[in-house]
Biopython code that builds the backbone (N, CA, C, O; Angstrom):
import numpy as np
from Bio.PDB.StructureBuilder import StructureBuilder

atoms = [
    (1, "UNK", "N", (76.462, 74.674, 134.757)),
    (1, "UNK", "CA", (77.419, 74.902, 133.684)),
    (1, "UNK", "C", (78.474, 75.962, 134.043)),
    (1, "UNK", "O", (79.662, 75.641, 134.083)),
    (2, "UNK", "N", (78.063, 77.249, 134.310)),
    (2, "UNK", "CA", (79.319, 78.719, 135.146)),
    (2, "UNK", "C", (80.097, 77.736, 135.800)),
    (2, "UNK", "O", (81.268, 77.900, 135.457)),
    (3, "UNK", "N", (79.941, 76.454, 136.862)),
    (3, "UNK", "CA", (80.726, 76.014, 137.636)),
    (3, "UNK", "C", (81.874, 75.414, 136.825)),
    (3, "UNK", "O", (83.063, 75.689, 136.988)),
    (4, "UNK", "N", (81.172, 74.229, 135.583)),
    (4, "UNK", "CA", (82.029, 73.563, 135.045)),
    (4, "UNK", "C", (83.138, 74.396, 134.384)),
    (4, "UNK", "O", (84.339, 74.149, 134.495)),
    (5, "UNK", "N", (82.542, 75.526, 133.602)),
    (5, "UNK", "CA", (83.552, 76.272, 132.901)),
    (5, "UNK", "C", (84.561, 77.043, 133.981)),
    (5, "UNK", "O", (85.617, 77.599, 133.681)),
    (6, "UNK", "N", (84.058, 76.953, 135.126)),
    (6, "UNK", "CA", (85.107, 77.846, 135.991)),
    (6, "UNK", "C", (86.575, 77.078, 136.001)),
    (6, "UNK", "O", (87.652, 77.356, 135.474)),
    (7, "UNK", "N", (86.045, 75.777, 137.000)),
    (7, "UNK", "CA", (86.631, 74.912, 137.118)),
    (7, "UNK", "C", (87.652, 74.496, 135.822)),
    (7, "UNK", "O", (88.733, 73.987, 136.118)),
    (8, "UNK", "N", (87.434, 74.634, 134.887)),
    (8, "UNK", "CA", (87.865, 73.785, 133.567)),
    (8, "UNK", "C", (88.812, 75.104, 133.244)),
    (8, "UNK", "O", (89.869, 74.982, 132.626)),
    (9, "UNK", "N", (88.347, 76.317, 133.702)),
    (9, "UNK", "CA", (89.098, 77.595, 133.307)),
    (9, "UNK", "C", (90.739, 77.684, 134.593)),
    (9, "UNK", "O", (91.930, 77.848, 134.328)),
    (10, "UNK", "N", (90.205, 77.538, 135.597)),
    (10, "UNK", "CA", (90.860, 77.113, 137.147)),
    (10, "UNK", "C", (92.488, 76.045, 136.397)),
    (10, "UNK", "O", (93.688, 76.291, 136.275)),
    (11, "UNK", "N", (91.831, 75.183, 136.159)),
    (11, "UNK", "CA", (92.531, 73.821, 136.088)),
    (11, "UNK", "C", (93.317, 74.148, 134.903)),
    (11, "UNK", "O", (94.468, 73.725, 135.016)),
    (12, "UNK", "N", (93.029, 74.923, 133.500)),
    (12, "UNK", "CA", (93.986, 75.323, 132.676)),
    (12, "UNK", "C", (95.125, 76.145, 133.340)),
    (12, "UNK", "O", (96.276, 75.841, 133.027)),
    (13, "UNK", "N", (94.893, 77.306, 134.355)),
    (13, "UNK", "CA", (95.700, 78.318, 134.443)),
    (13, "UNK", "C", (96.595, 77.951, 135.287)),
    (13, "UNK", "O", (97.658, 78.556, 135.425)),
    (14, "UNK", "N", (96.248, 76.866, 135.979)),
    (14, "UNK", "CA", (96.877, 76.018, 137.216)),
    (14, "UNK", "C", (98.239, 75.384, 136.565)),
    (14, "UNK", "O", (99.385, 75.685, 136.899)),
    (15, "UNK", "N", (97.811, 74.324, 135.438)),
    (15, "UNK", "CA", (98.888, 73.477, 134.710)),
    (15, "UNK", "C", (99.657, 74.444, 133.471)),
    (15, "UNK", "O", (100.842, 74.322, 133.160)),
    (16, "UNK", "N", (98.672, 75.441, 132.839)),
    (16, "UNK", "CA", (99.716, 75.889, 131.936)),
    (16, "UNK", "C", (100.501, 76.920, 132.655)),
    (16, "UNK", "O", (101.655, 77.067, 132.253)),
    (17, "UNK", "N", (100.074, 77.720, 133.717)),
    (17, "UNK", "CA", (100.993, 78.673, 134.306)),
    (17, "UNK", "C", (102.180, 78.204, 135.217)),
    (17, "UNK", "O", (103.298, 78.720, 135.256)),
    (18, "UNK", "N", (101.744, 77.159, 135.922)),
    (18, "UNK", "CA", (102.573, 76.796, 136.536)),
    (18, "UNK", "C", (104.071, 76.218, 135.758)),
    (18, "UNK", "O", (105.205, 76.439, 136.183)),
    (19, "UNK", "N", (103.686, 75.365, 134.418)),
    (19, "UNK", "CA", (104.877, 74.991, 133.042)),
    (19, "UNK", "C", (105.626, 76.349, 132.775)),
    (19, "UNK", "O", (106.825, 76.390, 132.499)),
    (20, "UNK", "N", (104.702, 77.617, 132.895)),
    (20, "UNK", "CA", (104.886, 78.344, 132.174)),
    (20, "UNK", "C", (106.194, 79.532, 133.395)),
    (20, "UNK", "O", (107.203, 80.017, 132.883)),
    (21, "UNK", "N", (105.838, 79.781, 134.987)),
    (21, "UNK", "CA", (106.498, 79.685, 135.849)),
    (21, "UNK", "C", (107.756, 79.173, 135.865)),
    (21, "UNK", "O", (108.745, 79.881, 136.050)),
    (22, "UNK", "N", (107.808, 77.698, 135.639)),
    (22, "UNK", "CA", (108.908, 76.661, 135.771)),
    (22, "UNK", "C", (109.698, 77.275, 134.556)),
    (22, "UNK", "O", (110.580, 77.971, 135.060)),
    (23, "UNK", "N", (109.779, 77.331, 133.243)),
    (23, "UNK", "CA", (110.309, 77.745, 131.997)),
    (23, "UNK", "C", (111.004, 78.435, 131.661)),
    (23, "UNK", "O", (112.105, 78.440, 131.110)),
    (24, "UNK", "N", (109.626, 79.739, 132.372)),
    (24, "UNK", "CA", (110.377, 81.150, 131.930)),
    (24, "UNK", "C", (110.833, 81.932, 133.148)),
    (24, "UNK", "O", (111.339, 83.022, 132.880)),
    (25, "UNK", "N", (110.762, 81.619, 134.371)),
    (25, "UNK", "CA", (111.093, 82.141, 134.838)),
    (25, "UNK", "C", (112.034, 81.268, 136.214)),
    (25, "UNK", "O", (113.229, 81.376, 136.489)),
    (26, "UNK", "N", (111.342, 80.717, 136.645)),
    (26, "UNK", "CA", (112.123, 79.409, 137.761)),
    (26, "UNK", "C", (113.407, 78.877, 136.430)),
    (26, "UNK", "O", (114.472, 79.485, 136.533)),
    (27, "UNK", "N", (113.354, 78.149, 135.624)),
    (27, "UNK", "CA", (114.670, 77.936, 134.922)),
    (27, "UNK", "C", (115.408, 78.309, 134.755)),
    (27, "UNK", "O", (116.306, 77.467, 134.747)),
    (28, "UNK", "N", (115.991, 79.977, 134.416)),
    (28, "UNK", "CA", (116.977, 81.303, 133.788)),
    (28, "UNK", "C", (117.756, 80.975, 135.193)),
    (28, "UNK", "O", (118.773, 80.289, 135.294)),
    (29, "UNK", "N", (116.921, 81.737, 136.439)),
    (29, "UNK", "CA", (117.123, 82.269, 137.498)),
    (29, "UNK", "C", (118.264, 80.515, 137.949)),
    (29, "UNK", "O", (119.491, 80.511, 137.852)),
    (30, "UNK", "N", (117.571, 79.483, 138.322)),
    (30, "UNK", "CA", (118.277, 78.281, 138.836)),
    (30, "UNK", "C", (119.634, 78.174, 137.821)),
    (30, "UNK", "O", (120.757, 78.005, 138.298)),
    (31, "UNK", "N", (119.373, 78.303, 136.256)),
    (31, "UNK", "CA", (121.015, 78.186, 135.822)),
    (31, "UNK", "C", (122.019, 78.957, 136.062)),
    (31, "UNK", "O", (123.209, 78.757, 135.818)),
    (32, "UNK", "N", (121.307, 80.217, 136.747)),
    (32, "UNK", "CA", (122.392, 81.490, 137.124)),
    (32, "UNK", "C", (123.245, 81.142, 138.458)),
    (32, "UNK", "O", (124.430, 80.848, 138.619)),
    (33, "UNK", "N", (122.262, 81.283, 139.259)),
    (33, "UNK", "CA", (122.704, 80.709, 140.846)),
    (33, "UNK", "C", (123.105, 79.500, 141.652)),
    (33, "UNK", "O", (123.601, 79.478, 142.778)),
    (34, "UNK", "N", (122.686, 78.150, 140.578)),
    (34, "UNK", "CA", (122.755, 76.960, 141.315)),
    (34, "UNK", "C", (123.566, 76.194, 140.312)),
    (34, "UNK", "O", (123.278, 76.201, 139.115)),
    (35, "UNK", "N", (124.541, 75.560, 140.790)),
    (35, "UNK", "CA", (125.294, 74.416, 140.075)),
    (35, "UNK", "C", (124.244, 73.567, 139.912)),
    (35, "UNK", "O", (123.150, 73.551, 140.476)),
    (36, "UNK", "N", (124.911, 72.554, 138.703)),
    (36, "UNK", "CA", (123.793, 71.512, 138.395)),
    (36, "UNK", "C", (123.461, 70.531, 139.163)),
    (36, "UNK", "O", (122.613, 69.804, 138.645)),
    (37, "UNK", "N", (123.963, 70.071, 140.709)),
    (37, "UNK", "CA", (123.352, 68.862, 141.224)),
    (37, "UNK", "C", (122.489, 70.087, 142.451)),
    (37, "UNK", "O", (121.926, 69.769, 143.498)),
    (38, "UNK", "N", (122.599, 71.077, 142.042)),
    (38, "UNK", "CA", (121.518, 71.706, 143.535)),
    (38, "UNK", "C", (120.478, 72.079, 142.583)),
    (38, "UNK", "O", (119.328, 72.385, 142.897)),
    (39, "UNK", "N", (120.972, 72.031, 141.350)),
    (39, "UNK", "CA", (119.352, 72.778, 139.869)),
    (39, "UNK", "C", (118.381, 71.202, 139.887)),
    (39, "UNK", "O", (117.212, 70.963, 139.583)),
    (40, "UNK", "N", (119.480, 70.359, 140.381)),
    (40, "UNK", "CA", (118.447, 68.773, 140.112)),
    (40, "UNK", "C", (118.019, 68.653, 140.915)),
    (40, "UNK", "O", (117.013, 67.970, 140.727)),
    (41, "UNK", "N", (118.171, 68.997, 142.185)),
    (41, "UNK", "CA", (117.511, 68.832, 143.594)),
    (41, "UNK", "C", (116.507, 69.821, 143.840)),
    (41, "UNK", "O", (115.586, 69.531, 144.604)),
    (42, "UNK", "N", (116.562, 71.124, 143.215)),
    (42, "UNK", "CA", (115.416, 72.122, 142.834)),
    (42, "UNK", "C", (114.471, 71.835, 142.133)),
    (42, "UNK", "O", (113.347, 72.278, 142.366)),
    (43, "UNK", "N", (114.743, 71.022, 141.118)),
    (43, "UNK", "CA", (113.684, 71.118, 140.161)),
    (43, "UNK", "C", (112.852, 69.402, 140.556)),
    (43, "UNK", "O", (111.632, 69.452, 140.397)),
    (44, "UNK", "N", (113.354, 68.104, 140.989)),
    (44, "UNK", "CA", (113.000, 67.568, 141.746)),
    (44, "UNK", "C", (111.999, 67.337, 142.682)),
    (44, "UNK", "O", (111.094, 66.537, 142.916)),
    (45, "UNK", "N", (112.728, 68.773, 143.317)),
    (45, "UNK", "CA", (111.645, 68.791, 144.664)),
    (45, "UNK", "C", (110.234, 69.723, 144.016)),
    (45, "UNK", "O", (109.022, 69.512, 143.989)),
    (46, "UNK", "N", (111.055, 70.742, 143.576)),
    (46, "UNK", "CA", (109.606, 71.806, 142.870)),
    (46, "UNK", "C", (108.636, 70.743, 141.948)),
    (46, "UNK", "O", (107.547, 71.248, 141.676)),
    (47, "UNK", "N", (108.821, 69.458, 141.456)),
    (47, "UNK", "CA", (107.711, 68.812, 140.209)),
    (47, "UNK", "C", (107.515, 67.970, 141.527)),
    (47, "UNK", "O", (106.601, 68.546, 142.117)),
    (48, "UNK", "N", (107.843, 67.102, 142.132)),
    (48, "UNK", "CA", (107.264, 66.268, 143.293)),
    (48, "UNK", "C", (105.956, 67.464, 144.149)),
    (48, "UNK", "O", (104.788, 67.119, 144.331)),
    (49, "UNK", "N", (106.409, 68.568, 144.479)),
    (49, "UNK", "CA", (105.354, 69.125, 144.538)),
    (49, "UNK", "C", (104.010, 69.631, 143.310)),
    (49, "UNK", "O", (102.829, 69.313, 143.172)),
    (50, "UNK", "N", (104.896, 70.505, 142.631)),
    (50, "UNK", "CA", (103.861, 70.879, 141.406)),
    (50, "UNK", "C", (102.993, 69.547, 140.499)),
    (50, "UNK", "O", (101.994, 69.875, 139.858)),
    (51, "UNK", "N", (103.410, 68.173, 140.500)),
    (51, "UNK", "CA", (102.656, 67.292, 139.636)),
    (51, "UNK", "C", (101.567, 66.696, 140.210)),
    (51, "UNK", "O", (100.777, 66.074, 139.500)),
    (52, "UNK", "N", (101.382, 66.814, 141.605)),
    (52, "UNK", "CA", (99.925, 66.211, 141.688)),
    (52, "UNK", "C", (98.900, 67.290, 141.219)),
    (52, "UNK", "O", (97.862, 67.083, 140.590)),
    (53, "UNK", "N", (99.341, 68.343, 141.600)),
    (53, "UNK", "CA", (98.442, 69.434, 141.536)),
    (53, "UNK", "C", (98.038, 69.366, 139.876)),
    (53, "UNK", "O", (96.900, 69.750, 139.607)),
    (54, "UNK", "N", (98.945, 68.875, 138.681)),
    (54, "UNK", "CA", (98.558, 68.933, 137.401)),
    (54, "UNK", "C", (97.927, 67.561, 137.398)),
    (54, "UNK", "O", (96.755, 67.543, 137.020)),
    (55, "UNK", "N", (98.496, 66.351, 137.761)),
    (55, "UNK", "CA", (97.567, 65.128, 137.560)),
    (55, "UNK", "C", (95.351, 65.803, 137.846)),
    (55, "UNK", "O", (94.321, 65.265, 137.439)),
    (56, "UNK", "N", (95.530, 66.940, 138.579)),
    (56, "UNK", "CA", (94.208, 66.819, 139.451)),
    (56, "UNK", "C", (93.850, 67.855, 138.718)),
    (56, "UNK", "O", (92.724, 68.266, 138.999)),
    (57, "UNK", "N", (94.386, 68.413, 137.901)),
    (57, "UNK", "CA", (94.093, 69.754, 136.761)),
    (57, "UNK", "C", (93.666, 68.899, 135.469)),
    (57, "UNK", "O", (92.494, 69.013, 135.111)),
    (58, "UNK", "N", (94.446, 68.122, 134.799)),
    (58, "UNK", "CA", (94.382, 67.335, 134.282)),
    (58, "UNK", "C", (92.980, 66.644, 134.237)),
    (58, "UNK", "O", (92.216, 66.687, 133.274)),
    (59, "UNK", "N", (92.749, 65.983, 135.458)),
    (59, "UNK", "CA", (91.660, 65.225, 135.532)),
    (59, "UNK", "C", (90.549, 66.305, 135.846)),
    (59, "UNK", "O", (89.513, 65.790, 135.427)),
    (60, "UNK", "N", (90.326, 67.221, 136.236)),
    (60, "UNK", "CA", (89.193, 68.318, 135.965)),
    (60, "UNK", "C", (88.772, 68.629, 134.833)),
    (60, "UNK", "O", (87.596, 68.862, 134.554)),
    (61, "UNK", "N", (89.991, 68.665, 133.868)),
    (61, "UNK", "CA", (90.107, 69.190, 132.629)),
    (61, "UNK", "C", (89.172, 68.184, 132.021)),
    (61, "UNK", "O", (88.235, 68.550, 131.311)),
    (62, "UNK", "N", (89.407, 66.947, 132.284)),
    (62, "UNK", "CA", (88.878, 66.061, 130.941)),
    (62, "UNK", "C", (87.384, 65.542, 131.751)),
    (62, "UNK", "O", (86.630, 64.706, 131.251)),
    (63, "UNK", "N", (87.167, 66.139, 132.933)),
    (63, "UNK", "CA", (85.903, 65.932, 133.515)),
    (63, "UNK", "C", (84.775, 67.410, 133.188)),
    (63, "UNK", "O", (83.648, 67.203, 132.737)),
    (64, "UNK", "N", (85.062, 68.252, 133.361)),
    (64, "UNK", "CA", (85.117, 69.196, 132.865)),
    (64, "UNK", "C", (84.744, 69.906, 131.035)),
    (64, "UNK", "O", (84.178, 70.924, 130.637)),
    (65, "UNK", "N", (85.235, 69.045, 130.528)),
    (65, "UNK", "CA", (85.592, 69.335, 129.252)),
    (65, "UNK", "C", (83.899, 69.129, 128.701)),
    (65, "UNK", "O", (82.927, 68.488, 129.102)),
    (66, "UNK", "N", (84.172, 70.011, 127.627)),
    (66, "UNK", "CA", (82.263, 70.171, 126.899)),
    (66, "UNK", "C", (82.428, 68.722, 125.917)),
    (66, "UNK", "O", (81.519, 68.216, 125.258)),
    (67, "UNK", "N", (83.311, 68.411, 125.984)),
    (67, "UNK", "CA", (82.875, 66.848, 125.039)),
    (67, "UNK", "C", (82.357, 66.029, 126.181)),
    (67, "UNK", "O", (81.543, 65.144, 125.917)),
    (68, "UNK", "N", (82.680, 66.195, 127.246)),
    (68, "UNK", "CA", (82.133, 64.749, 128.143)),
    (68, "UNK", "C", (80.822, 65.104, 128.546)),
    (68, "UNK", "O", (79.977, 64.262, 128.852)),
    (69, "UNK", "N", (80.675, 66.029, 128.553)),
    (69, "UNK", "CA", (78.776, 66.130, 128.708)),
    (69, "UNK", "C", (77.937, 66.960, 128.177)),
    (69, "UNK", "O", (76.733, 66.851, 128.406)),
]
sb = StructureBuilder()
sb.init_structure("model")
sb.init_model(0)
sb.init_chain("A")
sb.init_seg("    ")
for serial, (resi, resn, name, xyz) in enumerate(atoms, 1):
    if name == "N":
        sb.init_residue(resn, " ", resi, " ")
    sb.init_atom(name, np.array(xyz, "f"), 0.0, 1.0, " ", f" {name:<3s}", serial, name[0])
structure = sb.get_structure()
């Protein structure tokens, strides 16, 4: 059980911090410095990286989760 809740704790801080990264702080900074077709090519490339990592947070989460076992 310590494992599951780790994991399930892991996989929250992963997907909400990382939204939370992108938002409040990666967003301000890119509208300051980057015109909008280099903010689309930033943010692009940054979720092509950052979304598997939440698909696999995601799926911990609901493996994980105290309703499934």
């Amino acid at each position: 059980m310590p494992l599951a809740i780790t994991l399930h704790l892991l996989a929250a801080v992963i997907w909400v911090g990382g939204m939370f990264f992108a938002y409040v702080v990666l967003r301000p900074v890119a509208g300051q410095l980057l015109e909008p077709p280099l903010r689309l090519t930033l943010w692009t490339q940054a979720f092509k990286r950052f979304f598997p990592w939440v698909w696999l947070a995601v799926l911990i989460l609901l493996i994980s989760s105290p309703a499934s076992g």
